[in-house]
N, C-alpha and C positions, 0 to 999 in steps of 0.2 A: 380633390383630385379625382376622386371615383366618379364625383359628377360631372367631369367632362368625357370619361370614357362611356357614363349611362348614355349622356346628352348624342354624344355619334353613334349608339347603336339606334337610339329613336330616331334621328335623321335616317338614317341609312334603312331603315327597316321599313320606314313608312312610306319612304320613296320604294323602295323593290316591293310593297306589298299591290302600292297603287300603280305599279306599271300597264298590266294589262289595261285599268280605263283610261291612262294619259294614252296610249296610242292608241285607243276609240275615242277619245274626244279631240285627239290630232289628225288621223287620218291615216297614220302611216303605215307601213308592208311592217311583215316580219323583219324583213331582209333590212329593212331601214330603220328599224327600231335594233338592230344588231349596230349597224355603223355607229346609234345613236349611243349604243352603250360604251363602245371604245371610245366616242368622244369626250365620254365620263371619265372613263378612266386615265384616259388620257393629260385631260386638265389636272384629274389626283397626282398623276406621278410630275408632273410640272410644276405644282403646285407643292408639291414636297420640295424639291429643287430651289424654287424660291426661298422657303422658310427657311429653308439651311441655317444661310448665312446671317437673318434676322434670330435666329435660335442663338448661333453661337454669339452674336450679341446683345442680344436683349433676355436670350434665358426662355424655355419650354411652358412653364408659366403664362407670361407675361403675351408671347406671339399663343400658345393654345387661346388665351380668351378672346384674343381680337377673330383668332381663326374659327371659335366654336360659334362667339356670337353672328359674324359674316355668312358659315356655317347654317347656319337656324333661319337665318333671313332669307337665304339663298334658296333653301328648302323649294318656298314658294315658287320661282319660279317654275320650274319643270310641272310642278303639278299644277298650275293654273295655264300651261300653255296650249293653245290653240290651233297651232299649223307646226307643219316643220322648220321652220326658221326661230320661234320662241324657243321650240325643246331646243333646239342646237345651244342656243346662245345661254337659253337657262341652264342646262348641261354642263356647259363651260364653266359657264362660272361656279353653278354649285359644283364642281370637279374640284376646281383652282382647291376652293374653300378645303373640303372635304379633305384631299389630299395636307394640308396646311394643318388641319385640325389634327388630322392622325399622327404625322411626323412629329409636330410641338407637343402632344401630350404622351409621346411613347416616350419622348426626351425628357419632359419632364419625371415622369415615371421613374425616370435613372436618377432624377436628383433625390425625387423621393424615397428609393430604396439606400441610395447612400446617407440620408441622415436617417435611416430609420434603421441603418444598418441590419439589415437580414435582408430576406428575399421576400421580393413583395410581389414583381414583375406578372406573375401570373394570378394575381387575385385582380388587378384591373384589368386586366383580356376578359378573366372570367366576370365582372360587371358588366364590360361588354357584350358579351353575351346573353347575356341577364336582360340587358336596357335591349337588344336584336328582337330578344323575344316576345319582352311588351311591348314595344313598338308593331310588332308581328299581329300582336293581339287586340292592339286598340284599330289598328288598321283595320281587321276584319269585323271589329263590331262595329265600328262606323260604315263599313260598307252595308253590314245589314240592315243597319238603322235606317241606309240610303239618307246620310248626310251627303251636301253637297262636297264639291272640290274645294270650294273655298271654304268654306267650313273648315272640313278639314285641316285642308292649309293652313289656317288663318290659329286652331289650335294647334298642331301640333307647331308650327313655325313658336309661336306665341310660349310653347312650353318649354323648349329648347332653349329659347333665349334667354326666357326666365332662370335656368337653371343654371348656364351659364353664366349671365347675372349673378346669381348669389354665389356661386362660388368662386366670381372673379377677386374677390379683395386676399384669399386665403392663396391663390393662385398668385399670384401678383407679387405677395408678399414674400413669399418663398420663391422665387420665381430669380434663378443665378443667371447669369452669361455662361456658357460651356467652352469660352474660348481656351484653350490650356494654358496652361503657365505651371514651370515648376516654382522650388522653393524660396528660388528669387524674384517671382514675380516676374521673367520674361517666357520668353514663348520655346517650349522645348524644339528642337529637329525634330522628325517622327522619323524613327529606326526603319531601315530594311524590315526587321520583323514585323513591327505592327503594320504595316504598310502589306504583307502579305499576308499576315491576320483577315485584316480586315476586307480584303478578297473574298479569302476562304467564307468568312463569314458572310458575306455579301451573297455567298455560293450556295453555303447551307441557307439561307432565307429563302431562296428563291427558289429553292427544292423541296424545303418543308411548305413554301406556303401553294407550290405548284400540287403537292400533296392534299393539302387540304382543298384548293379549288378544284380538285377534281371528287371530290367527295361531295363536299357540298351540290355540285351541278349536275354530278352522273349517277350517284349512289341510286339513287333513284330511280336512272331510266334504266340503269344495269339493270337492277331487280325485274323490271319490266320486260326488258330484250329478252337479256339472259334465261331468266325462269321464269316469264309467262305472266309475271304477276301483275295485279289490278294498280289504276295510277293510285288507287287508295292505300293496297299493301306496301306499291313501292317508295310511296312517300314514309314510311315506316321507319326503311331501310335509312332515309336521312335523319327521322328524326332518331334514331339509333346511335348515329353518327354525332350530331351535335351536344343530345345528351349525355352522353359519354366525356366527349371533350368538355363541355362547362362543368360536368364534374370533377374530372381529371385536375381542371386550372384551379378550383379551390382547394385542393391538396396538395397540390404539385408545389408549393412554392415552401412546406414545410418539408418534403423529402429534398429539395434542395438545399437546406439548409443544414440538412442531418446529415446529406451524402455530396452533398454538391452539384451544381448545374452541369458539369460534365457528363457524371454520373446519368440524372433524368433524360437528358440529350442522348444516348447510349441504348440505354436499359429502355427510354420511351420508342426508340425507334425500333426498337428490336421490338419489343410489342406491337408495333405499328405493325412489321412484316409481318411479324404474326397472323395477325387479325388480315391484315390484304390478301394474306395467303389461303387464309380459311374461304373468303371471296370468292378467290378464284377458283380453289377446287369443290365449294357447295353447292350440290344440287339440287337444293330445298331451299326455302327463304328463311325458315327461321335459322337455320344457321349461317345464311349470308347475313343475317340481322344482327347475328351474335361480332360476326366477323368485324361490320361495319363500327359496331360497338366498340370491338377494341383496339378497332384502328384510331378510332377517334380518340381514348384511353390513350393509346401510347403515343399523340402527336400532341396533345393538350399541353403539355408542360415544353414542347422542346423550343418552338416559337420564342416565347418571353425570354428565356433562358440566352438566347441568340442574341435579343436585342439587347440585354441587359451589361453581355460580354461589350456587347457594340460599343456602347454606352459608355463602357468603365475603362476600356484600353488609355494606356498612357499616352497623351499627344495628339487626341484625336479632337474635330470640334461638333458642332449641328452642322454640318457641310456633309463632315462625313456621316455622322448617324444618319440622315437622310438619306443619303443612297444606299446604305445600306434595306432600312425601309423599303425603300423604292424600288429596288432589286426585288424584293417580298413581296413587293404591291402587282409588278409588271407579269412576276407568275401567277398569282390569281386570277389576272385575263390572259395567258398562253397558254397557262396548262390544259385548262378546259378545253381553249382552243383543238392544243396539239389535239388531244383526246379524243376531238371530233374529229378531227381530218382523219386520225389516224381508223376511227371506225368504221371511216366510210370504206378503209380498205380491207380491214380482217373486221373478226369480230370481237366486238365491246368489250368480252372478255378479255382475248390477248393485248385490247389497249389498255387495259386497268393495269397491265404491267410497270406502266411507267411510273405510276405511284410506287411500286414498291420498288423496282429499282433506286428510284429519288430515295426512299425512306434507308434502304440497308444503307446508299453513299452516303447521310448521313454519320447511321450509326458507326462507319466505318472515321468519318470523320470528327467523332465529336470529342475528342483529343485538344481542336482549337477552342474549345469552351471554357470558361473560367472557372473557377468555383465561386 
């Protein structure tokens, strides 16, 4: 299972690392390498949608390998494209895939932590993160080596698949339908309640993960606008951010255990504000550094925590886990968005507001969380 959460941070990281030369070797504007990136995302959140209903039949398992290995293959296209009509269509598809890959193993991830009975939900984020990273790093020493594109491609596509391969038979084999059924084997009603659970939840996803894409995308040029600082300093500021968070996710899933996922959902966002709050009012970088730090700290655990709720409600299928997903997925291309619209009108600072407002509603709501 950890091998399919490594296998999409190395897709994903190897694509965002080689973007700058797919649009030198396409041709394209900034401005159209933007549309190209909603295109991406776009086929992910579609491509979530699909899988649903193949999850709740065939089980997170079974749809993650067909999605990881589709996933790996798909890679290629975009980075071997040539004009603007390959990236589109290679886009697409690697989207579809991507999206398909992350919905079926977050699913599966629920099956996994209910036979392993504890919380486990945030040690595969934090592998993801893990696999983001060397993906991040193999990227960059192929670029110096000045391997080609295909090259490239041709490896990393090549590793992905492999890994997916081998951990397809283990996948497979544990690999459930999530259709529900109670004790008699038919198919429960889904209550008034869960039916507005899983809203709420739906709601906090797309708040916590509207929080983290603006982290990820702005932490950075804040440090820069804001206090002046070098793109060298300011990239600091993220890596501040994400370090924090992958450490955060491999702890986080034994304080859930001790105190409960409500609890880290709570207590994580309240740290969150914390640290956004130091953001806002530091006039230095190293303690916007500190700030970003613990913001990343108190959002690390609340994520998984979400999904896992999602996951475990009575009466629910992969129909609904996926939108809920997908709710998570559609803020990580708004938030940033909003963020920039919103800078164009005040300044960067007063838009970073909106993380933190996102984070208190949260912690205000993390009452729908499980234990």
């Amino acid at each position: 299972m950890f091998a399919l959460f490594v296998v999409f941070g190395l897709a994903v990281s190897t694509w965002a690392v080689h973007i700058p030369s797919i649009q030198q070797q396409t041709g394209i504007s900034t401005a159209m390498l933007g549309t190209m990136l909603l295109v991406l995302g776009a086929g992910a959140l579609v491509g979530m949608q699909i899988t649903g209903p193949l999850i709740t039949r065939f089980g997170g398992g079974t749809t993650g390998v067909v999605a990881g290995a589709a996933m790996s293959i798909l890679l290629v296209g975009p980075m071997l494209a040539t004009d603007k009509t390959e990236l589109l269509v290679g886009l697409t598809l690697f989207g579809l895939a991507m999206g398909g890959t992350d919905v079926s193993m977050n699913a599966q991830a629920v099956v996994v932590e209910q036979d392993y009975e504890r919380s486990i939900m945030s040690a595969f984020h934090a592998v993801f993160s893990v696999g983001s990273v060397i993906g991040s790093l193999i990227g960059a020493a192929t670029l110096a080596l000045e391997w080609t594109m295909t090259t490239t491609a041709v490896v990393m596509s090549g590793t992905c698949l492999l890994l997916t391969l081998a951990a397809a038979a283990h996948l497979v084999r544990f690999s459930r339908p999530t259709r529900p059924v109670d004790e008699t084997g038919s198919t429960p009603v889904r209550t008034r309640t869960v039916q507005r659970r899983l809203v709420v939840l739906g709601a906090l996803a797309f708040l916590l993960f509207l929080s983290e894409g603006a982290a990820m995308d702005w932490s950075s040029i804040h440090a820069q606008e804001h206090l002046g600082a070098t793109e060298a300093v300011g990239a600091l500021a993220f890596g501040a951010f994400v370090t924090m968070m992958t450490v955060g996710r491999f702890s986080a899933d034994r304080v859930a255990q001790r105190r409960g996922g409500q609890w880290v959902v709570r207590v994580g966002c309240a740290v969150a504000c914390a640290g956004m709050g130091i953001v806002l009012l530091s006039s230095v970088v190293p303690l916007t550094m500190v700030g970003w730090a613990i913001f990343g700290l108190g959002l690390s655990g609340s994520v998984p925590q979400v999904l896992s709720t999602a996951g475990n409600l009575d009466g629910t299928s992969g129909t609904d886990f996926s939108r809920v997903v997908g709710l998570g997925y559609g803020a990580l291309l708004a938030g940033p968005a909003l963020i920039g619209w919103l800078a164009e009108h005040v300044p960067i600072n007063t838009a970073m507001l909106i993380p933190l407002c996102a984070t208190a509603i949260c912690c205000a709501a993390a009452g729908n969380i499980g234990r």
